[in-house]
ROSE-4610 file (N, C-alpha, C; in Angstrom, 1 decimal, always signed):
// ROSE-4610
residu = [X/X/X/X/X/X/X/X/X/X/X/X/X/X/X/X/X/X/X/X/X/X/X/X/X/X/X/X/X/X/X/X/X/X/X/X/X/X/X/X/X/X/X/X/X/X/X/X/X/X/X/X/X/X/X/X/X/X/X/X/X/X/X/X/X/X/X/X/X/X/X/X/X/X/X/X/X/X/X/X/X/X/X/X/X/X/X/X/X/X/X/X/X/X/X/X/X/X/X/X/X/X/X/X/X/X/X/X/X/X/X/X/X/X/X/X/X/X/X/X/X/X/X/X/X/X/X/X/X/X/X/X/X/X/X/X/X/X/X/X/X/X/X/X/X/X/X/X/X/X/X/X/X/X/X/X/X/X/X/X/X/X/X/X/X/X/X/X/X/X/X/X/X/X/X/X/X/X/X/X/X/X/X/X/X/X/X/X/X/X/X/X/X/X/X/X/X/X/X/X/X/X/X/X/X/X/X/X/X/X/X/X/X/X/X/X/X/X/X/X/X/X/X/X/X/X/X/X/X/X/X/X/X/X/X/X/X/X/X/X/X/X/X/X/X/X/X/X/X/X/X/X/X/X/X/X/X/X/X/X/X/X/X/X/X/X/X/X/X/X/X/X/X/X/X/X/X/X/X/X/X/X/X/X/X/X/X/X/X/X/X/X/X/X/X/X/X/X/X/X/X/X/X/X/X/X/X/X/X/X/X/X/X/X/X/X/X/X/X/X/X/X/X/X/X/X/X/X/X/X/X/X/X/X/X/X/X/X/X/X/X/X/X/X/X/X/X/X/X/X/X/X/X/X/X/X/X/X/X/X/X/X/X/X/X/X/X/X/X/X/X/X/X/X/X/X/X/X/X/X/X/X/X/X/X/X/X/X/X/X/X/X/X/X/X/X/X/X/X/X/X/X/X/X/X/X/X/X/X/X/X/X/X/X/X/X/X/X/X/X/X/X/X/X/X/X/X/X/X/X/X/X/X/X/X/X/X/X/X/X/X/X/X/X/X/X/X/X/X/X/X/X/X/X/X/X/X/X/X/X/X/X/X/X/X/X/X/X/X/X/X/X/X/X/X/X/X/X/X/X/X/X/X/X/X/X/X/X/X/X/X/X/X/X/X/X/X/X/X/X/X/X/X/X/X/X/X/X/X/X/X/X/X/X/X/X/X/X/X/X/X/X/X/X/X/X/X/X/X/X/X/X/X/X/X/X/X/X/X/X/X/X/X/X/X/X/X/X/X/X/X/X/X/X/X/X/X/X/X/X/X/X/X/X]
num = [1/1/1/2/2/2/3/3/3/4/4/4/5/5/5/6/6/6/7/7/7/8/8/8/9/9/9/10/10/10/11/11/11/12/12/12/13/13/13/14/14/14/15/15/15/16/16/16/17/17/17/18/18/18/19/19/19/20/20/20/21/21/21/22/22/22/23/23/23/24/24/24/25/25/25/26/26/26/27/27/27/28/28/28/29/29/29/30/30/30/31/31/31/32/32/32/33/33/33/34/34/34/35/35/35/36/36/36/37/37/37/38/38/38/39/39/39/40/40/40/41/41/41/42/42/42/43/43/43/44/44/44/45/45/45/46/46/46/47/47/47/48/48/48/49/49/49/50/50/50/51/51/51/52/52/52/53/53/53/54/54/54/55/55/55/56/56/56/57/57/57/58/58/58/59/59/59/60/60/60/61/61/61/62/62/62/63/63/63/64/64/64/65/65/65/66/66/66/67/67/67/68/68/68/69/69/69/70/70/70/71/71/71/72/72/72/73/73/73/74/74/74/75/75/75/76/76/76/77/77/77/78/78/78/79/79/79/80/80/80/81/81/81/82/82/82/83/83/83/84/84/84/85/85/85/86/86/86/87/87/87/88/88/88/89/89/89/90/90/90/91/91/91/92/92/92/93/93/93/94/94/94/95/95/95/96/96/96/97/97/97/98/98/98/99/99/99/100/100/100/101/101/101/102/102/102/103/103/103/104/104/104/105/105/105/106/106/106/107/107/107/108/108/108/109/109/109/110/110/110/111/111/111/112/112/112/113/113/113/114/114/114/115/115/115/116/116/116/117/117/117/118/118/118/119/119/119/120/120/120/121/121/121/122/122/122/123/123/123/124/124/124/125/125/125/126/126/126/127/127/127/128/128/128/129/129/129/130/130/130/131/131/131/132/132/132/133/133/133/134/134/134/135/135/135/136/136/136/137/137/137/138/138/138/139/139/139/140/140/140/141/141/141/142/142/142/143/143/143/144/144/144/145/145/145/146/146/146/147/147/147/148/148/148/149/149/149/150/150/150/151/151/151/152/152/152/153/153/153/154/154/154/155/155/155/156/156/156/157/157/157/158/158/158/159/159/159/160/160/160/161/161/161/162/162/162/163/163/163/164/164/164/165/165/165/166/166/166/167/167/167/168/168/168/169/169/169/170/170/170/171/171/171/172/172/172/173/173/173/174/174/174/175/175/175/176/176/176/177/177/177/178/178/178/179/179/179/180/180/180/181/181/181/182/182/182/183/183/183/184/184/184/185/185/185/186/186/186/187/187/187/188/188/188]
x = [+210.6/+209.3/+209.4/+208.9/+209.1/+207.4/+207.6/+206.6/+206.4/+205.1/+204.9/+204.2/+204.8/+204.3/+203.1/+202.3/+200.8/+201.1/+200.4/+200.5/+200.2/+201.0/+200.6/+199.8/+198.8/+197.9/+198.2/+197.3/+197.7/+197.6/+196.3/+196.4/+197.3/+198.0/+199.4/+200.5/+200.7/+201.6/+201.4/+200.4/+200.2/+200.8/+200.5/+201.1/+202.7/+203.1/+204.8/+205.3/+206.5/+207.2/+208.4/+208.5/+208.6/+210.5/+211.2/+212.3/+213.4/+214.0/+215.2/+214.7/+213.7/+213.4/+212.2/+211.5/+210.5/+209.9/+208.5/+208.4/+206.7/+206.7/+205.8/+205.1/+203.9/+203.7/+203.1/+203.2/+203.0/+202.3/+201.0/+200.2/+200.6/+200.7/+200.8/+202.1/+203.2/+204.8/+205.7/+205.7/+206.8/+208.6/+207.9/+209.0/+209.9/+210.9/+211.7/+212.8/+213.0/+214.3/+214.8/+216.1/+216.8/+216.4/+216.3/+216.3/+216.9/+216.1/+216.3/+217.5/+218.9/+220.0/+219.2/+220.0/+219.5/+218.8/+219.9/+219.1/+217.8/+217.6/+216.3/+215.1/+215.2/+214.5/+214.7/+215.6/+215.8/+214.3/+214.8/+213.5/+212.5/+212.2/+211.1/+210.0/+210.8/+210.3/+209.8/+210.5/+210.4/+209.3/+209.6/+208.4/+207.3/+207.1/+205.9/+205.3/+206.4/+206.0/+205.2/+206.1/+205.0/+203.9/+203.7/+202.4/+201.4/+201.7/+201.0/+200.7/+201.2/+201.1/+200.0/+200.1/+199.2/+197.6/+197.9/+196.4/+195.7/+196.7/+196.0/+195.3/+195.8/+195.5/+194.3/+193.8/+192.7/+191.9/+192.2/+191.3/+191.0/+192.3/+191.5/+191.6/+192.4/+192.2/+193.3/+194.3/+195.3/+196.2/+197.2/+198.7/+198.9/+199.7/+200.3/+202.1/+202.7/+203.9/+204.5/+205.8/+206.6/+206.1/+205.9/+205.4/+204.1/+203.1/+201.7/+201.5/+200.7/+200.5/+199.0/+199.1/+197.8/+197.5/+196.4/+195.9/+195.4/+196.0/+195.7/+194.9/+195.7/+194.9/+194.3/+193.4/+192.8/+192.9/+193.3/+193.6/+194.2/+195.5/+196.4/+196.2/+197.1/+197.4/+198.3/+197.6/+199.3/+199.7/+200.1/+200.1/+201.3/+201.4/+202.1/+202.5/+204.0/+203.7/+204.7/+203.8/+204.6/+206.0/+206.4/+207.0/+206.0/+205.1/+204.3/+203.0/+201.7/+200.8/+199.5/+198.4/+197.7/+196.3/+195.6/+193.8/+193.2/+192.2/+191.0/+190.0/+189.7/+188.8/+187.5/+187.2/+185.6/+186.2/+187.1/+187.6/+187.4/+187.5/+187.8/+186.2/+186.6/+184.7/+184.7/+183.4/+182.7/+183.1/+183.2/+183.7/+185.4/+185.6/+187.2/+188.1/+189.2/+191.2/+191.1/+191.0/+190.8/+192.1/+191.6/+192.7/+194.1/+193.6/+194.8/+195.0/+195.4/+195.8/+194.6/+195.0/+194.2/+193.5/+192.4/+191.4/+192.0/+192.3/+192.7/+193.9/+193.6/+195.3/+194.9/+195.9/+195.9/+195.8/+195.0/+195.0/+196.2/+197.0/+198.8/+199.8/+200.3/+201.7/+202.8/+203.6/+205.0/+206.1/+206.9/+208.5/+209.5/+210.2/+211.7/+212.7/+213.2/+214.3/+215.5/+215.6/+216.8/+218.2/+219.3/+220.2/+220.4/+219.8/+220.0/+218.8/+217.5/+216.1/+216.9/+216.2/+216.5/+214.7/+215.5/+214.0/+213.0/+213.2/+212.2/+211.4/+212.0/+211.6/+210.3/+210.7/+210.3/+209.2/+209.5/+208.3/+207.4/+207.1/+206.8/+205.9/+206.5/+205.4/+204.6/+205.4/+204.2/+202.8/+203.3/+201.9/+201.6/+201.9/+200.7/+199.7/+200.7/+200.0/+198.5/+198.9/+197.6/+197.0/+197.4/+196.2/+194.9/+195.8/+195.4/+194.2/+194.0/+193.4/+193.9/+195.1/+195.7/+195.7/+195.7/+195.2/+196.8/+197.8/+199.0/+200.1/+201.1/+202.0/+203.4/+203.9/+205.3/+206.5/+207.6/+208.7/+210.0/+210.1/+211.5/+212.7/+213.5/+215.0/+216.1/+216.3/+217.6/+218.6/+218.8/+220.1/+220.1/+219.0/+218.7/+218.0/+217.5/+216.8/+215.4/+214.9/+213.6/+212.2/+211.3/+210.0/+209.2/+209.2/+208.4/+206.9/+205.9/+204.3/+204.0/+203.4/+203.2/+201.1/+200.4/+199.4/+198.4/+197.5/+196.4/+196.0/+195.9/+195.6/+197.2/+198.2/+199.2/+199.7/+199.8/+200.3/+201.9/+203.1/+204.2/+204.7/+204.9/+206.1/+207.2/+208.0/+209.2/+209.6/+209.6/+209.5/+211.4/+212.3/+214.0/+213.8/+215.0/+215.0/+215.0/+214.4/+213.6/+212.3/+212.0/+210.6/+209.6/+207.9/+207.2/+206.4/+206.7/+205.7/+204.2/+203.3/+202.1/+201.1/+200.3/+199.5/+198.6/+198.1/+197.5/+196.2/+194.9/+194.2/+194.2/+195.3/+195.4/+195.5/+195.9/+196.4/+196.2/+194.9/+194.3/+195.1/+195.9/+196.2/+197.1/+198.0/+199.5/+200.4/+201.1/+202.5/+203.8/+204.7/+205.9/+207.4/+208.2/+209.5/+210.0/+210.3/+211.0/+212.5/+213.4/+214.3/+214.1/+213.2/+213.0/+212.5/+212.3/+212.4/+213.5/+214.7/+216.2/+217.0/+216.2/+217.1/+216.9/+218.6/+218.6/+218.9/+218.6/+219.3/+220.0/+219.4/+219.6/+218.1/+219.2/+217.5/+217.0/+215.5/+215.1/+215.5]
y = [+109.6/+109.4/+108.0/+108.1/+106.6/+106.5/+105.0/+104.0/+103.6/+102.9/+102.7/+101.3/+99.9/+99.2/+98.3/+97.5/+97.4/+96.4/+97.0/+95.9/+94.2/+93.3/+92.1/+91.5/+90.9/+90.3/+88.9/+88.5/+87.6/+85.8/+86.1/+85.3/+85.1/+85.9/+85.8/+85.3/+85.9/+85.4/+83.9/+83.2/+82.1/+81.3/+81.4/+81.1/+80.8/+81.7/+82.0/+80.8/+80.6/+79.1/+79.5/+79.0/+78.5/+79.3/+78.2/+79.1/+78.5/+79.5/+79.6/+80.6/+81.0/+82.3/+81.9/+82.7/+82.9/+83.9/+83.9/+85.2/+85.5/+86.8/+87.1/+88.4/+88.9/+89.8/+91.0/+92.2/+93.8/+94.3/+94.7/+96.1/+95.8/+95.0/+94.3/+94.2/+94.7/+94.8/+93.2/+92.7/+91.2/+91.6/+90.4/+90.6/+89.4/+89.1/+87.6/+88.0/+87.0/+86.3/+85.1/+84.6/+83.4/+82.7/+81.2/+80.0/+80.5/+80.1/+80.4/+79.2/+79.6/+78.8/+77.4/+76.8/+75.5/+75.9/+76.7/+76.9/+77.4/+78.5/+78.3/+77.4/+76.8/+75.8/+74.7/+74.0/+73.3/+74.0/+75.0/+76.1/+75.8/+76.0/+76.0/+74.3/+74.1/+72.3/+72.2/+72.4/+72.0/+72.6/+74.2/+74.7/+74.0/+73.9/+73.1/+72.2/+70.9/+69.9/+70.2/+70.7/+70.9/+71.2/+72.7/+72.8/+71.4/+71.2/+70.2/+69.4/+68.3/+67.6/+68.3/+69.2/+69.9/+70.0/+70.2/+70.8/+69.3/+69.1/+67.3/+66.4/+66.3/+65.6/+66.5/+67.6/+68.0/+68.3/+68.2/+68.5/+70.1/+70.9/+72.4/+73.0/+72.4/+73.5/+72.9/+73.6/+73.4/+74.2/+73.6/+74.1/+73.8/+75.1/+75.6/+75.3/+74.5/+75.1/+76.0/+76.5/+77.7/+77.2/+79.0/+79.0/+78.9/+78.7/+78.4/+80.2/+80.5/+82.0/+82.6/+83.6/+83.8/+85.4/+85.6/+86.7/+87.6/+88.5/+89.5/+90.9/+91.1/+92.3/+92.2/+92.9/+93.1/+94.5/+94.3/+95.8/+96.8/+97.0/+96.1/+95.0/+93.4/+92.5/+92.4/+91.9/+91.3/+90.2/+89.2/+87.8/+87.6/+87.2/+86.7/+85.5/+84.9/+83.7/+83.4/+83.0/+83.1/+81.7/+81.6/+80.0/+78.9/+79.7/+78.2/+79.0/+78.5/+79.3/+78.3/+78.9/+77.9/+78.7/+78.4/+78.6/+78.0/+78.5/+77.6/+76.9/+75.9/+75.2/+76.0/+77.0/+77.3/+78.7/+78.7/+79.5/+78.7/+77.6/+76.3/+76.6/+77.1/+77.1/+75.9/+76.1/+74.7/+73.4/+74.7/+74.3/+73.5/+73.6/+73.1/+73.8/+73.2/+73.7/+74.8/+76.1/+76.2/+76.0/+76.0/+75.7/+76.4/+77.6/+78.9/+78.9/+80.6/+81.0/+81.2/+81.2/+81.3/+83.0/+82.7/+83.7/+84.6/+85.7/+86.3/+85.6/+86.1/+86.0/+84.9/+84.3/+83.0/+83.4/+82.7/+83.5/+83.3/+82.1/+82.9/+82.7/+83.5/+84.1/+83.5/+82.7/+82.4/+83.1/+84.0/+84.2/+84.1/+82.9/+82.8/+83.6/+84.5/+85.6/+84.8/+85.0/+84.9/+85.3/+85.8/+86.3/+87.8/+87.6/+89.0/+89.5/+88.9/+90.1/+90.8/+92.5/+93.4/+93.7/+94.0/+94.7/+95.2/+96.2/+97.3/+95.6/+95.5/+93.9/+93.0/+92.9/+91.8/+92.5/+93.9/+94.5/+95.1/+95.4/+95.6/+94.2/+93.0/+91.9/+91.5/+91.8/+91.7/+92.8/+94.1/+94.6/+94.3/+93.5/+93.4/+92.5/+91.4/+90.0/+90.7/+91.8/+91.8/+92.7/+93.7/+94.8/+93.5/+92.3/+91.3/+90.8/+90.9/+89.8/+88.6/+88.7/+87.5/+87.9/+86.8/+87.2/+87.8/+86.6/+86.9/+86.4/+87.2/+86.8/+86.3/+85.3/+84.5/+85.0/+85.6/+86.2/+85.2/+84.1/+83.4/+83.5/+83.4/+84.4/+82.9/+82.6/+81.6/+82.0/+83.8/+84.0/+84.3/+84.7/+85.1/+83.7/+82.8/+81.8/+82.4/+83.4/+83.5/+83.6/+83.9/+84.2/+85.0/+85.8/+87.4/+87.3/+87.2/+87.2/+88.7/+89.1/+90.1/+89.4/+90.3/+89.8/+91.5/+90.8/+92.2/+92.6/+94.3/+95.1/+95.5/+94.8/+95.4/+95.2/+93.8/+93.1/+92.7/+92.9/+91.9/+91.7/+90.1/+89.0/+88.5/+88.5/+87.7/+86.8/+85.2/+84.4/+83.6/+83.5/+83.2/+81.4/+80.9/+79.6/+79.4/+78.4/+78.5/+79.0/+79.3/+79.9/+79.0/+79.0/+78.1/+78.8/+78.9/+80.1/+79.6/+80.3/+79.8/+80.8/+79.3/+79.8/+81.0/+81.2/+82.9/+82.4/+83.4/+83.2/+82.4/+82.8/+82.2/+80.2/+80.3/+78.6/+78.2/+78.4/+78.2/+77.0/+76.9/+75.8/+75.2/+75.8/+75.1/+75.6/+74.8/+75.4/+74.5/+75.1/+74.6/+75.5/+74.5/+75.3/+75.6/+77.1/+77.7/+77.1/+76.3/+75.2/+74.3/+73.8/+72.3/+72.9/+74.3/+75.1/+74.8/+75.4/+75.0/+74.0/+72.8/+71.4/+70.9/+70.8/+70.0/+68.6/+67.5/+66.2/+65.8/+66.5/+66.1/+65.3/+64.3/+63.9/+65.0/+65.3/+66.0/+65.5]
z = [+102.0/+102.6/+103.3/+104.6/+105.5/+105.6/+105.7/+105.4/+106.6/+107.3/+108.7/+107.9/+108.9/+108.6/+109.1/+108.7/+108.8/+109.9/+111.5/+112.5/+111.9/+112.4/+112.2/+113.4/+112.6/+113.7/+114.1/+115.2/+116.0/+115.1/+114.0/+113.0/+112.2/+111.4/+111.2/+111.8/+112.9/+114.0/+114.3/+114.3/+114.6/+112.9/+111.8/+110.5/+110.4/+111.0/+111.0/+111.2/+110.6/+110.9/+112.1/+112.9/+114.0/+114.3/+113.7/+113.4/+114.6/+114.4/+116.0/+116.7/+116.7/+117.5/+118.1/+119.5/+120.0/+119.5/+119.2/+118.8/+119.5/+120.2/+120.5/+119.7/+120.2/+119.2/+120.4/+120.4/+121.1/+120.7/+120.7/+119.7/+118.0/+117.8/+116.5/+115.8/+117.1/+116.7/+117.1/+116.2/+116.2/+116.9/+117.8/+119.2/+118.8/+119.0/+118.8/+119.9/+120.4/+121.4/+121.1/+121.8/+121.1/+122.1/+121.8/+123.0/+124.4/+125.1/+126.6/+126.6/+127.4/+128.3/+128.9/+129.5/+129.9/+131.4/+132.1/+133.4/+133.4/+132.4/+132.2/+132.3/+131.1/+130.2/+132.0/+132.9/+133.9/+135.1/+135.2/+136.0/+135.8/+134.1/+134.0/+133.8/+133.7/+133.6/+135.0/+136.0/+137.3/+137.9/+137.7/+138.1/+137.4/+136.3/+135.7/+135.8/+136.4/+136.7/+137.8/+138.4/+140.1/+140.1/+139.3/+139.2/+138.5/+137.6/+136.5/+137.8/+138.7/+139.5/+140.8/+141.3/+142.0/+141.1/+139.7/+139.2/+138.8/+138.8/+138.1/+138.9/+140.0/+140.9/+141.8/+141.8/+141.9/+141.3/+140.0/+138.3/+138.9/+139.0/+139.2/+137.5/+136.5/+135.6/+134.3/+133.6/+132.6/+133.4/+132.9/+132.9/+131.5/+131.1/+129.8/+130.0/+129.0/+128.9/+128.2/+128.1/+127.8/+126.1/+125.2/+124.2/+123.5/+125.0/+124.4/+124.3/+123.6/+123.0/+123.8/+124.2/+124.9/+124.4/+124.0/+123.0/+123.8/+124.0/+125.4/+125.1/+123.9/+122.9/+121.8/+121.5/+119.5/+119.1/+117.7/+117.1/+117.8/+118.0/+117.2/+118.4/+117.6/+118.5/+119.1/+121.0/+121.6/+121.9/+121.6/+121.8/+122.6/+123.7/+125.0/+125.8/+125.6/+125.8/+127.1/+128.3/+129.6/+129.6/+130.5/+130.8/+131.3/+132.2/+133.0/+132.8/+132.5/+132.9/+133.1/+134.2/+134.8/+134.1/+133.7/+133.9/+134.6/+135.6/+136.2/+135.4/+135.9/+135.6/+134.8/+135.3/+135.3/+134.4/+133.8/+132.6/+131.0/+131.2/+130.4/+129.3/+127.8/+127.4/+127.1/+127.3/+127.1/+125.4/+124.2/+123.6/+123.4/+124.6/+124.5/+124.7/+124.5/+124.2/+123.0/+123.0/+121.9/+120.2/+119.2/+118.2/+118.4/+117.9/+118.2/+119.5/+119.4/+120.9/+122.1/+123.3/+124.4/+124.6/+124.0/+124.4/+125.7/+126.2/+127.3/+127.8/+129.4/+130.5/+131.1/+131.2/+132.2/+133.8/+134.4/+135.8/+136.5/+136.5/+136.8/+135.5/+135.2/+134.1/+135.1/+134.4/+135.9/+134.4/+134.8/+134.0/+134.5/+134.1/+134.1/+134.2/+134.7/+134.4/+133.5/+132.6/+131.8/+132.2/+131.9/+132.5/+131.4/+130.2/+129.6/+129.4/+130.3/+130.6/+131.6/+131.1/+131.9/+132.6/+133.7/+134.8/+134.3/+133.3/+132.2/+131.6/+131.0/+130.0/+131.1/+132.4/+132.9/+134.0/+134.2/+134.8/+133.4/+132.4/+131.5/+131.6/+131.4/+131.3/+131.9/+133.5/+134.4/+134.4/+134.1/+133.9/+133.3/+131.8/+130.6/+131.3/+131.7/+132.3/+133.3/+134.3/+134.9/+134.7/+133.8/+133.1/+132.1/+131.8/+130.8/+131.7/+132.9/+133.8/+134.5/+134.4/+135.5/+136.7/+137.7/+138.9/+139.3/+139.3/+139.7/+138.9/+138.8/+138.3/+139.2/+138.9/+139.2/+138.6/+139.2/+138.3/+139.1/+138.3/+138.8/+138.2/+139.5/+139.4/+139.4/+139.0/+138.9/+139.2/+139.3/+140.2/+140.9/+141.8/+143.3/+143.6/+143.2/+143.9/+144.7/+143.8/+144.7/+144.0/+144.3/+143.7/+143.8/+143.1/+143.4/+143.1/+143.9/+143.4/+143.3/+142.1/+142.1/+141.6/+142.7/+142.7/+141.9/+141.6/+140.7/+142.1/+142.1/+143.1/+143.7/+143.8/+144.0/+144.9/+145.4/+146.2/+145.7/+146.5/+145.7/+146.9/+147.1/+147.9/+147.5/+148.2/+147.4/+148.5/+148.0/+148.9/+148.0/+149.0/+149.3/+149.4/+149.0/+149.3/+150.8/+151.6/+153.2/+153.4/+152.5/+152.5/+151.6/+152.0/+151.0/+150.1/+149.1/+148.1/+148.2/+148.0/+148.3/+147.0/+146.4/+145.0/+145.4/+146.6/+147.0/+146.3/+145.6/+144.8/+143.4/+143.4/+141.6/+141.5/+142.4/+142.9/+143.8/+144.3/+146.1/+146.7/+147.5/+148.3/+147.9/+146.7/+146.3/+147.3/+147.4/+148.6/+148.0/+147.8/+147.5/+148.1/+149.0/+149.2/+148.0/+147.9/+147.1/+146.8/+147.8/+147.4/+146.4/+146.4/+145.6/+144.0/+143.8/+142.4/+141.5/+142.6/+141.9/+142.8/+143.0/+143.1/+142.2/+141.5/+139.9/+140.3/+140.0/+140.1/+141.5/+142.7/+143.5/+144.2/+145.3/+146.0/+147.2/+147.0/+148.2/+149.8]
């Protein structure tokens, strides 16, 4: 006789000690992955900064870093945690940052491509991200060097180093050469 075990909720999930692992959570099924590579974690910083520096300096909203947990589903739970993720301002409740995880989707999701995410894995997250309500999602490739917007309604660009990605709705008026994503330690 097989036993089906009792979805873990997103309260739970938030309890768990931390570990060597990332762990997200599916329809109340516990997901784990090992530490993202450096080129990763490099990506993602950068991309971060940029944004952070764009939102700041216009007070449009928060930027999240990689591992902040955003609660997408209830019963079962899906807790989802992008690399870079932005809210608007006028999303922000009144009561604050909240303790736990972020109430809903961030209006942009940015993901990293790892080098052992497979395509299934990383289009799989972008729909979650915009069935979730994000406006647009960011899928950055560290081995193509480019940036795929995949926007809600069904829009997708992919903007090549020479080219300037542009935040669309989700990020009115950001523009960044897609070069300056993956320049490590060099001067612009």
């Amino acid at each position: 006789m097989s036993t089906v075990a009792e979805p873990i909720t997103a309260d739970e999930l938030l309890k768990m000690s931390r570990g060597e692992v990332r762990r997200e959570l599916i329809r109340g099924e516990l997901s784990t992955t090992s530490p993202a590579g450096s080129e990763h974690g490099v990506v993602t910083m950068k991309l971060s900064s940029l944004v952070e520096q764009y939102v700041a300096a216009r007070s449009l909203g928060l930027v999240f870093g990689a591992e902040t947990g955003f609660l997408l589903e209830r019963d079962p739970d899906t807790v989802r945690a992008p690399d870079v993720a932005f809210v608007r301002l006028e999303q922000i409740p009144a009561s604050g940052i909240p303790q736990g995880y972020w109430p809903g989707a961030p209006d942009l999701a940015v993901e990293v491509v790892s080098p052992n995410d497979t395509v299934r894995e990383v289009d799989v997250k972008v729909a979650g991200w915009l069935q979730a309500g994000s406006l647009a999602v960011w899928v950055v490739s560290p081995r193509w060097k480019t940036v795929t917007v995949f926007v809600a309604g069904g829009t997708i660009t992919i903007f090549a180093v020479g080219e300037t990605l542009d935040g669309g709705d989700a990020l009115s008026g950001f523009q960044c050469p897609v070069g300056e994503i993956f320049r490590f330690g060099q001067p612009a």
